[in-house]
VOBA-1610 file (N, C-alpha, C; in pm, whole numbers, padded with zeros to 5 digits, always signed):
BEGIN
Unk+00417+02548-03200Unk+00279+02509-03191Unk+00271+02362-03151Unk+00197+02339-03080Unk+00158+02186-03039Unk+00003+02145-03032Unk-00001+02016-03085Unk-00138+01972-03085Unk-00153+01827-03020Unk-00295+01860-02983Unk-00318+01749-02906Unk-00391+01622-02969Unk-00364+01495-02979Unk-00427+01371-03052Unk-00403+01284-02963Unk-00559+01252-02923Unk-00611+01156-02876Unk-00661+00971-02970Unk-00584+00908-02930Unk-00606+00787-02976Unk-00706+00744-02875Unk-00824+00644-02984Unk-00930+00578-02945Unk-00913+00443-03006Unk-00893+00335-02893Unk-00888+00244-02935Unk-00985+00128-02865Unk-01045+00103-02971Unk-01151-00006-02971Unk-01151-00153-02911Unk-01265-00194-02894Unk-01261-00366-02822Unk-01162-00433-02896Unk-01166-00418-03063Unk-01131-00458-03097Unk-00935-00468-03138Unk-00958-00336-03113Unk-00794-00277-03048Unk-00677-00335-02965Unk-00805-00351-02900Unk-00717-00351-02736Unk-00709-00528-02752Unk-00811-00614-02820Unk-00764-00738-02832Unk-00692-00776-02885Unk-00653-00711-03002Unk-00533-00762-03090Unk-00385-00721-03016Unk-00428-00631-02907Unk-00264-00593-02838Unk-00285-00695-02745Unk-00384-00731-02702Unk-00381-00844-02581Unk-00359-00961-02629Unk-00364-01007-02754Unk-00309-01128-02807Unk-00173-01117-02830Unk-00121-01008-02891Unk+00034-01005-02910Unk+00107-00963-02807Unk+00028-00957-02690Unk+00081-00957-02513Unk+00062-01121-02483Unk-00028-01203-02503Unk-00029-01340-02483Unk+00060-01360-02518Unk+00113-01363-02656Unk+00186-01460-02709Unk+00347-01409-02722Unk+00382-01280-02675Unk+00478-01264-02621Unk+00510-01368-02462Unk+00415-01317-02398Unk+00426-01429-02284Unk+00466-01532-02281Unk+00388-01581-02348Unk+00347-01730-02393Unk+00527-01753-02437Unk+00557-01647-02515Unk+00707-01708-02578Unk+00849-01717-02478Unk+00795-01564-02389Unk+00878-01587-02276Unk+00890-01614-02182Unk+00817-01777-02123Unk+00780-01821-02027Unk+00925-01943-02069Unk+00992-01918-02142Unk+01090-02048-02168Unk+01210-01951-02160Unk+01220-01813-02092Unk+01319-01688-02063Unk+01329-01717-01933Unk+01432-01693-01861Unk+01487-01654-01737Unk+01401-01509-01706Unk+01354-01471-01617Unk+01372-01345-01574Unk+01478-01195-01620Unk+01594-01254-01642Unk+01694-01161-01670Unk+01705-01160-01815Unk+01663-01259-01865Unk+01643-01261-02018Unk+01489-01169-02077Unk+01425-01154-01999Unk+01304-01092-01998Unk+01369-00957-01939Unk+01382-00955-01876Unk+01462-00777-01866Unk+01574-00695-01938Unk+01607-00848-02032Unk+01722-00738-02098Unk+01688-00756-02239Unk+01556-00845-02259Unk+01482-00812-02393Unk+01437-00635-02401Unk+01352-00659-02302Unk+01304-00469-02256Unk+01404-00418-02261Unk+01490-00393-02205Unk+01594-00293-02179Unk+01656-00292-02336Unk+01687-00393-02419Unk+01695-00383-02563Unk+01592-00304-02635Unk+01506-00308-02606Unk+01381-00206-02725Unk+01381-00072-02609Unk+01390-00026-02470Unk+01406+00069-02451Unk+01553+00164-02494Unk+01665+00063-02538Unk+01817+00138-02557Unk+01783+00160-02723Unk+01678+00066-02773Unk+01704+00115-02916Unk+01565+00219-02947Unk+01458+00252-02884Unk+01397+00363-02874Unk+01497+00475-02797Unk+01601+00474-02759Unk+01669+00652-02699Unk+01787+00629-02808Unk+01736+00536-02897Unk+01881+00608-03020Unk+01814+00649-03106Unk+01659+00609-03142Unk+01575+00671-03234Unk+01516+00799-03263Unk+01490+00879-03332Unk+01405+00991-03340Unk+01284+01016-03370Unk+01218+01062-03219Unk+01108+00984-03208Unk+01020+01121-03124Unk+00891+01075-03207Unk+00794+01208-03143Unk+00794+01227-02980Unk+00775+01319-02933Unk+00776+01357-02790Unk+00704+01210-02699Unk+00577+01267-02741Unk+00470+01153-02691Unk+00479+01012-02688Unk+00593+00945-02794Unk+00590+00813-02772Unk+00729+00827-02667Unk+00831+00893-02658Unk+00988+00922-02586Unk+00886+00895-02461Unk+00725+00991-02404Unk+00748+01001-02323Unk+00715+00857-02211Unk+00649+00743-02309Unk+00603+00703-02294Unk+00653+00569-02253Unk+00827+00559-02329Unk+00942+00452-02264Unk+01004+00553-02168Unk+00936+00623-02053Unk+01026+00682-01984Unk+00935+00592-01830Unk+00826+00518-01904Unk+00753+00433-01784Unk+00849+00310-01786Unk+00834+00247-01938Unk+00913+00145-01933Unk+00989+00185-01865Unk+01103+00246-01846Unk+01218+00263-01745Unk+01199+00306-01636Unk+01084+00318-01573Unk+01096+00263-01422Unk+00991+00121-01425Unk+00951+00078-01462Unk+00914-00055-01468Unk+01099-00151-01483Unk+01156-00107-01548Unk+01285-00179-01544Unk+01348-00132-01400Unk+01332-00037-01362Unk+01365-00002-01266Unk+01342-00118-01090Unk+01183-00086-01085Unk+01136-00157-01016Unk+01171-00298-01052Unk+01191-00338-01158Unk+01240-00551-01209Unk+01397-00522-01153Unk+01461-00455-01152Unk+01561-00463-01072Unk+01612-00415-00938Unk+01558-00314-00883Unk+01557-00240-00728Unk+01564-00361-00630Unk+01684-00374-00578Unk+01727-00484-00470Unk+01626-00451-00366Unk+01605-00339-00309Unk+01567-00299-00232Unk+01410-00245-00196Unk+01389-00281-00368Unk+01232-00301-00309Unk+01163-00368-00364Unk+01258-00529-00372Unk+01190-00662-00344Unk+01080-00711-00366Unk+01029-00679-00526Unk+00866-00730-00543Unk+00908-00875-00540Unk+00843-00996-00522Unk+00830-01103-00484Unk+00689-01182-00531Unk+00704-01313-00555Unk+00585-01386-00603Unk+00480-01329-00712Unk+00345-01294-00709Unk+00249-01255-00800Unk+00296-01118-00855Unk+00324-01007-00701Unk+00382-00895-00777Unk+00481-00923-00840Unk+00649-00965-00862Unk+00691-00944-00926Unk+00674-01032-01085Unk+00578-01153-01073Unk+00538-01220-01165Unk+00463-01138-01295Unk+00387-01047-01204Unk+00344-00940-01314Unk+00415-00825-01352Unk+00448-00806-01300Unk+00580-00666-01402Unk+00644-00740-01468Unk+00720-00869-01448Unk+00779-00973-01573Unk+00718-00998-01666Unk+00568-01043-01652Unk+00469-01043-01747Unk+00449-00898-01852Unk+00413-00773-01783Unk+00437-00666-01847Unk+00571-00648-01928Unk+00679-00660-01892Unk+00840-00639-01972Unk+00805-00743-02063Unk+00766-00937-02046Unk+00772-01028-02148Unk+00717-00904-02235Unk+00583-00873-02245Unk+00547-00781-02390Unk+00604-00752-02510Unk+00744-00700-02453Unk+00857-00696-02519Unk+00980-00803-02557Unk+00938-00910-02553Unk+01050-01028-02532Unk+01011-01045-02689Unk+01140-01041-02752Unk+01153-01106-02872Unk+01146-00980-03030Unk+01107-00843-02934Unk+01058-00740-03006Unk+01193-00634-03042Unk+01272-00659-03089Unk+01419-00634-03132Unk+01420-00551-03208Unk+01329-00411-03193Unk+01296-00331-03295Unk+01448-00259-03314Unk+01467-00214-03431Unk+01610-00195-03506Unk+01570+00004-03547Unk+01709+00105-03456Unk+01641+00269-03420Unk+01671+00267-03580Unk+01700+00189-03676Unk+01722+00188-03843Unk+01610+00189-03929Unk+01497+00157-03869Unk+01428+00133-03942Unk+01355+00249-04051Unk+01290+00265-04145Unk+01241+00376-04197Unk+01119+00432-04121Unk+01058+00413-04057Unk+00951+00468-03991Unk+01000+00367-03844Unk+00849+00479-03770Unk+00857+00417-03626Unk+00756+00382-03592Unk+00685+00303-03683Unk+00566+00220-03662Unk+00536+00126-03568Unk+00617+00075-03572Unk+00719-00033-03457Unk+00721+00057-03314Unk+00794+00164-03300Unk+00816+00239-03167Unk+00690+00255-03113Unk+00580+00308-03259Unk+00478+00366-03196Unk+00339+00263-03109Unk+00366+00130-03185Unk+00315+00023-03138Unk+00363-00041-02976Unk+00437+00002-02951Unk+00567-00051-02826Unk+00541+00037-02755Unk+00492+00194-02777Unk+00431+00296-02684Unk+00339+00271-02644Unk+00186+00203-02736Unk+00087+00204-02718Unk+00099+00102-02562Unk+00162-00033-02623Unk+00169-00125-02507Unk+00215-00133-02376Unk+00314-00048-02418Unk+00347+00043-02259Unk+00285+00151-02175Unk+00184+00212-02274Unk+00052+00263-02230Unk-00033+00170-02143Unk-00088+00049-02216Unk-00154-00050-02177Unk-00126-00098-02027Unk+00010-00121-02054Unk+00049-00223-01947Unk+00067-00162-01840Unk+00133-00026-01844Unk+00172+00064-01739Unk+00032+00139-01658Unk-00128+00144-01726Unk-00199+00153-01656Unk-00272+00023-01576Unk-00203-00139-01627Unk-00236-00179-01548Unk-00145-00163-01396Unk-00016-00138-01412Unk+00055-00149-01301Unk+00065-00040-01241Unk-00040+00110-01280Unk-00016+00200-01227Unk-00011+00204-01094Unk-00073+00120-01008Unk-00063+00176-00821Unk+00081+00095-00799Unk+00155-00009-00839Unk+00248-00070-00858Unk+00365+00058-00885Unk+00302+00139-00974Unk+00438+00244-01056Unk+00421+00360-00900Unk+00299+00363-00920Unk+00300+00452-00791Unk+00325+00412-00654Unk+00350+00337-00602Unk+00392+00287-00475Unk+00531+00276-00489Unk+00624+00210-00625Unk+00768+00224-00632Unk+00782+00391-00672Unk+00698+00442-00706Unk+00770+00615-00765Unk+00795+00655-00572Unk+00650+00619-00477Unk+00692+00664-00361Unk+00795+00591-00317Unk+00824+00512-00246Unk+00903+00463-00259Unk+01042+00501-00246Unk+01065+00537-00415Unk+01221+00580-00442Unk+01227+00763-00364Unk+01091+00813-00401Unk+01098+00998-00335Unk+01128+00976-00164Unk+01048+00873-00093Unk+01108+00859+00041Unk+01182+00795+00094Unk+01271+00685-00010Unk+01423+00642+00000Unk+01584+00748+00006Unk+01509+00854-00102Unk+01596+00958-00115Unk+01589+01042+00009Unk+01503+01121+00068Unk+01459+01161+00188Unk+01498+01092+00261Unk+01479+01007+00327Unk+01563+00950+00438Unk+01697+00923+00432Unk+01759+00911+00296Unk+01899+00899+00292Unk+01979+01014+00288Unk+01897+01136+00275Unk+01917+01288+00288Unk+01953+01320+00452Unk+01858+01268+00514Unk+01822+01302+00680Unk+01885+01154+00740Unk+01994+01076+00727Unk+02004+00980+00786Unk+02207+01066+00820Unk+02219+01065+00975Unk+02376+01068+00997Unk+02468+00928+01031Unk+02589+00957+01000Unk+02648+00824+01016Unk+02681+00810+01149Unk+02661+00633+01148Unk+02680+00596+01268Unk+02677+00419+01266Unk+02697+00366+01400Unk+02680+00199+01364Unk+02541+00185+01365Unk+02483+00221+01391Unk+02302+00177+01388Unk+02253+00203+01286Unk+02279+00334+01221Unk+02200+00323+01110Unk+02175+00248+00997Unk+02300+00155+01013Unk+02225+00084+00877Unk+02124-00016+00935Unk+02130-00075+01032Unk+02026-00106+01103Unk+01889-00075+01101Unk+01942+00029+01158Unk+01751+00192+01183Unk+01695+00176+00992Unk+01815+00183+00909Unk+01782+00228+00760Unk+01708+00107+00685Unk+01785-00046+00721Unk+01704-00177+00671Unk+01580-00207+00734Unk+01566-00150+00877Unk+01436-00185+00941Unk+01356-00057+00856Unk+01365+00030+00862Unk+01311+00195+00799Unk+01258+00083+00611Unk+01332+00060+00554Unk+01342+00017+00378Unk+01210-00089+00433Unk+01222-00187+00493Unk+01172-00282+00527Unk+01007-00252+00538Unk+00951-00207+00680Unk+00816-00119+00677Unk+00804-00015+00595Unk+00881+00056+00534Unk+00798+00156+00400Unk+00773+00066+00257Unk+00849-00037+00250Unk+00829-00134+00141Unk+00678-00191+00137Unk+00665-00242+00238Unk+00554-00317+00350Unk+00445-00237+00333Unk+00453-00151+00373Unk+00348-00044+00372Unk+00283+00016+00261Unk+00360+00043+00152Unk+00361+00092-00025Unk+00293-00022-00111Unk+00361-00154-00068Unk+00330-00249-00146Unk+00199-00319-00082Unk+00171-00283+00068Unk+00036-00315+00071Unk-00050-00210+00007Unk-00074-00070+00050Unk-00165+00015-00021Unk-00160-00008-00198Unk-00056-00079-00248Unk-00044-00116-00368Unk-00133-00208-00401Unk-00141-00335-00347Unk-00239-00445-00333Unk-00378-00413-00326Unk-00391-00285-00243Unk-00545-00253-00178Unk-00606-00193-00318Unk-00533-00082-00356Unk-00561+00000-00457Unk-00582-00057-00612Unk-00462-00216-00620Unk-00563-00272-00710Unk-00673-00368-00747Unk-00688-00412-00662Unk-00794-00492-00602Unk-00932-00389-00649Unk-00888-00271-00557Unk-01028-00181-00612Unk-01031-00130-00750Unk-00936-00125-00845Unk-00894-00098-00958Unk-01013-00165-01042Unk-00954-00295-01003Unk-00939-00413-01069Unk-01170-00460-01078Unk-01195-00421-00965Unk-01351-00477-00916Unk-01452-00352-00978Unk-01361-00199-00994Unk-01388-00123-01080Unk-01430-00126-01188Unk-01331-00204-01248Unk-01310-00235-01442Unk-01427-00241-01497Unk-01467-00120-01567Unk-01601-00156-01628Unk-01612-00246-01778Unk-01506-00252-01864Unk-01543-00288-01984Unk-01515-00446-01945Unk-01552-00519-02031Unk-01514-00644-02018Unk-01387-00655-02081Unk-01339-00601-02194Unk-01190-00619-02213Unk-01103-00540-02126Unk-01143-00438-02075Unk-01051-00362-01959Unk-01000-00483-01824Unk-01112-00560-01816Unk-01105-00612-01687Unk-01041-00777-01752Unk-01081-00834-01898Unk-00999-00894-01973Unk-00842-00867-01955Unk-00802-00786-01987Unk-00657-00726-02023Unk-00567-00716-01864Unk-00687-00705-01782Unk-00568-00674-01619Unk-00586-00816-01572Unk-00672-00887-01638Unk-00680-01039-01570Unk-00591-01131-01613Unk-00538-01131-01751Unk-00459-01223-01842Unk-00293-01248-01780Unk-00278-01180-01667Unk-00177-01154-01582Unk-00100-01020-01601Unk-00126-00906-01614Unk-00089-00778-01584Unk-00157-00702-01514
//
């Protein structure tokens, strides 16, 4: 049997996660980049040793392509974009949740925010999810030869270009959308 529960979370909700998203920030603005990715990647390795309801598992399975995309050589977010997916991972900087603990109060709080954050970067998640489906495809349909890696970096190059502009477009309109004032609060604070 399975049931469905919907969390409703209030102005007042969503501010107290947006403050403890500030001030994560705020803490890991004195982090390297790579220190900010392997904070995350620490609370995502110690959520897959935990035992943990479906719904929150499914929910560090974004975090991990958000880690994904902070590291993909090849598809090169740069300046504001990649400033904000760093901003999204800081979230987690400093959050060293332990899979020991007696409850997963902690996990379930770290879901919520990856909820949060991951609908701000959704056309972001969706332009790298395409992305990686038509990286694979072309590396399916590509024969060897001396050009192709050529044909393949110019090919990576304009589909990057192309993804990460409709990415830009899509949140822009996202973003001019935002009806609540903390909705449009929360994607402005830099995520």
């Amino acid at each position: 049997m399975s049931a469905r529960i919907s969390l409703h979370l209030r102005d007042e909700d969503l501010r107290q996660f947006e403050e403890r998203a500030q001030q994560t920030q705020a803490n890991a603005r004195t982090k390297s980049a790579e220190e900010i990715i392997a904070d995350a990647r620490a609370v995502l390795q110690a959520a897959s040793q935990a035992q943990l309801a479906g719904f929150v598992r499914e929910r560090f399975t974004r975090l991990t392509a958000m880690l994904d995309m902070a590291t993909d050589a090849e598809w090169l977010l740069a300046g504001e974009d990649r400033q904000r997916l760093l901003n999204a991972l800081a979230c987690f900087s400093g959050s060293h949740t332990s899979a020991a603990e007696d409850d997963n109060v902690a996990f379930l709080d770290h879901s919520i925010m990856v909820e949060l954050v991951s609908r701000d970067l959704e056309h972001d998640l969706a332009a790298y999810r395409d992305f990686c489906s038509l990286r694979t495809s072309q590396a399916k349909r590509q024969r060897p030869g001396a050009d192709q890696q050529a044909n393949r970096d110019l090919w990576l190059q304009q589909t990057r270009e192309s993804l990460q502009h409709r990415m830009h477009l899509r949140r822009t309109r996202s973003l001019e959308r935002a009806g609540s004032s903390v909705r449009r609060l929360f994607s402005l604070f830099g995520i």
